[in-house]
N, C-alpha and C positions, 0 to 999 in steps of 0.2 A: 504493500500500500504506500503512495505516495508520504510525501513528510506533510505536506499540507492537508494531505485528506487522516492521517491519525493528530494532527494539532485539532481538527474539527469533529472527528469522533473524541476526543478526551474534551473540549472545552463543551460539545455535547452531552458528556458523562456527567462532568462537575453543574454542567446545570440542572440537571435531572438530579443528583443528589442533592443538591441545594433548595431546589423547587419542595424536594421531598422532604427535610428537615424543616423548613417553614409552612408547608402545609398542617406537620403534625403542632407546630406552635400554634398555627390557627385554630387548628379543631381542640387544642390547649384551653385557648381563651375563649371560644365558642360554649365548651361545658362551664366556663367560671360563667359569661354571660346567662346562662339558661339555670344554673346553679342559685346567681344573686339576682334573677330577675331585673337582669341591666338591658337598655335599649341600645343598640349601634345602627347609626345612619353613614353610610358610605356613598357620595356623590362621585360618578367618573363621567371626566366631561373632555372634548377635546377636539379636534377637527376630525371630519372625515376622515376614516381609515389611519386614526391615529392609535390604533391597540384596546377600545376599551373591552370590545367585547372579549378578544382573546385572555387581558387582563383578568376579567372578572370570571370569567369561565375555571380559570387555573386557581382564583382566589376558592369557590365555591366548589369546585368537583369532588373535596373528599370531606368536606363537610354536610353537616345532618341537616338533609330539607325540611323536618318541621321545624327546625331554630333561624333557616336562612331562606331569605327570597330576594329575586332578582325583579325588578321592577323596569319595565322597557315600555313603557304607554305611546300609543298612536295617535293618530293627532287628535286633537277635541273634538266630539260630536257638538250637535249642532245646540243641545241642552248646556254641557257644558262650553262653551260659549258665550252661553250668559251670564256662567257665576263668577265668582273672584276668579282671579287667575292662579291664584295657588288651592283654589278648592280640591278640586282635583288629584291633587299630589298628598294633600292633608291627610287624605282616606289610606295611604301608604305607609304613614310613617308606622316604626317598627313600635311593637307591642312591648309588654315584658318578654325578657327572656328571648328577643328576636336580633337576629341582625336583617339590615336592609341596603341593597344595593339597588340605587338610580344608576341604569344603562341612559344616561343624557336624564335631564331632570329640570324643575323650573328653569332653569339657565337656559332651554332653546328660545327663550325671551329676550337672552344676552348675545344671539350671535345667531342662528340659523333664521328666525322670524324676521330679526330686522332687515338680516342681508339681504333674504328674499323677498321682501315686501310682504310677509305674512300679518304683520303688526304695523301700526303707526309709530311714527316718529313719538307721539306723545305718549303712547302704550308702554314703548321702548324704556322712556325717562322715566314714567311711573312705576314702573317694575324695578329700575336701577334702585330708585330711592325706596322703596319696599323691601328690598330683597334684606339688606343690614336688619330690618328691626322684625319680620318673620323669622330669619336666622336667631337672632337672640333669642325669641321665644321658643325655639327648639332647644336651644342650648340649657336656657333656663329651667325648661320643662325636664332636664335631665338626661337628656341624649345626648349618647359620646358622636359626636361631628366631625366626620373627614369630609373633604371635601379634594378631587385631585383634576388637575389638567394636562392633559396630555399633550404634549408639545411635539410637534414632527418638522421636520423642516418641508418645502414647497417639494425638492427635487425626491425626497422619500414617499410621501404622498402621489405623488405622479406614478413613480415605480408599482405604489400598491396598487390604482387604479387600476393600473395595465397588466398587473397579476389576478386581479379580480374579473378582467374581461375576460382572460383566458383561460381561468379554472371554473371547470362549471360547479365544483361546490364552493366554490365562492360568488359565483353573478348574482344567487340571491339578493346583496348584498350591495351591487348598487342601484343609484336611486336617479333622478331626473335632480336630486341635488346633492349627490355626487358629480354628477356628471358636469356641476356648474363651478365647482370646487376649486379649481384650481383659476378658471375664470377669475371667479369673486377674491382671490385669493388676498388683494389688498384691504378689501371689503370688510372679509372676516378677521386683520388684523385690526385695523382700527375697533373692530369693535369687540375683540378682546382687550384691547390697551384701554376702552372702555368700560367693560366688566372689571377688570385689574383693580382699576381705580377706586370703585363705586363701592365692591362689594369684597374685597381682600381688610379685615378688620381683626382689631389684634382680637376679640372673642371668637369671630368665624374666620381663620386665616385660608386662603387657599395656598397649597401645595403641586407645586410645577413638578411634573416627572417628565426628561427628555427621553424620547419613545421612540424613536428611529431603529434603535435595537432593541427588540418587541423581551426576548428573552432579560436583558439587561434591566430595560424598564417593572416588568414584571416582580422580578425578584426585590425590586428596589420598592416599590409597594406594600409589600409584603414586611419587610426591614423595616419601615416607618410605619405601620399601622403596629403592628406587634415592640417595637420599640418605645410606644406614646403609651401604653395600654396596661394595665398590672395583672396577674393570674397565677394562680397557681403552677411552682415547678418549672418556673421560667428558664428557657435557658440562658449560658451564658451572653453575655452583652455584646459582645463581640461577634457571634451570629449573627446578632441583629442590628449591627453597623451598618448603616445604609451610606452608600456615596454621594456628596455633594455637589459632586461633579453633574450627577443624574439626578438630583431631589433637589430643585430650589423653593425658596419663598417665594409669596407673591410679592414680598417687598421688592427681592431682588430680580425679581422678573421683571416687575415694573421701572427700576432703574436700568436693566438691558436693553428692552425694547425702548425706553428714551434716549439710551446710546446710540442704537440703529436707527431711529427715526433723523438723530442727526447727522449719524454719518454718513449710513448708506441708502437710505430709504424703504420701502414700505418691505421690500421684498426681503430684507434681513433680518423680519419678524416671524419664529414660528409659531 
């Protein structure tokens, strides 16, 4: 076997054992959740074809489905329509004893709706200024609150595209807004650097994961949710060291994308 094809079955190996040692930490703190009748809310939000779904699939597959649900809603019928804009999502949040994952969540308010002209301009602003003090009342109500974005750059996004036209278990997968994605591409960054802004607060912080390398990203989730989190028979810390390199703030997300806005323009935002 070639030297590059055994560097990539062994950097294949260690992540399958790593995958596999942080999953048993999950289902760890899953029995402490179900144990102290504690709630966990997990938000994964991020562009097209930026890893959530693969993300959260590897977070939930060895974990117990009556403790965990995945949450992926379709667009609003035509009832909901008329109620608050977080009604809807309200009926989701996790019980006792539950974890809960948003596949995209209020937030298509913050970036897919506007870009597409789904909402108005004024929908857009009222939602930005809402979203801060809904979040506190989740927090307050007692739910543990992650919240994460996944960050791809333009030229990885493209490649996924063009991997999804050609697998057909993947074509499911796109959409008439995918397919405008790379299009809107400056679109969707302004109005993440808009989201950043409005709704990154030191009680709901968002958390930037760079996802271009889906396995990387992945594990680096996993590392920060179980590192923030207490439970019984934890393992050592140093498992669950996460990289900085791949895990930013929204602080310092928000001061990058001001870098790039100066230096290089729109297209050096992911």
């Amino acid at each position: 076997m070639p030297k590059n094809g055994q560097k990539k079955e062994k950097a294949n190996n260690n992540y399958e054992e790593e995958l596999r040692t942080l999953q048993i930490e999950l289902l760890k703190f899953q029995n402490h959740v179900k144990d102290k009748g504690l709630r966990v809310l997990i938000l994964m939000e991020g562009r097209d074809a930026a890893g959530k779904g693969g993300s959260i699939k590897r977070l939930t597959e060895h974990l117990n489905p009556r403790g965990c649900r995945i949450v992926a809603l379709e667009k609003p019928s035509d009832v909901e329509k008329t109620q608050w804009y977080f009604q809807r999502y309200v009926e989701h949040l996790p019980s006792a004893g539950e974890i809960v994952i948003f596949d995209r969540s209020w937030y298509n308010r913050a970036g897919v709706e506007p870009v597409m002209g789904f909402c108005t301009q004024e929908e857009h602003k009222e939602f930005l200024r809402e979203v801060p003090k809904f979040e506190e009342m989740i927090i307050n109500s007692g739910i543990i609150f992650f919240k994460f974005y996944l960050s791809i750059t333009k030229a990885e996004q493209k490649k996924r595209f063009k991997e999804r036209m050609t697998d057909p278990l993947k074509q499911f997968k796109i959409s008439t807004v995918d397919q405008k994605a790379q299009e809107l591409w400056d679109q969707y960054s302004i109005a993440k650097y808009s989201m950043l802004l409005a709704t990154h607060t030191t009680i709901s912080p968002w958390t930037i994961i760079a996802s271009d390398n889906k396995k990387v990203a992945r594990l680096n989730i996993f590392r920060y949710i179980l590192s923030n989190v207490e439970y019984p028979n934890k393992t050592d810390k140093k498992i669950l060291s996460y990289d900085k390199e791949i895990v930013r703030s929204g602080e310092v997300e928000i001061k990058r994308i001001e870098s790039g806005l100066n230096k290089e323009g729109l297209k050096s935002i992911n």
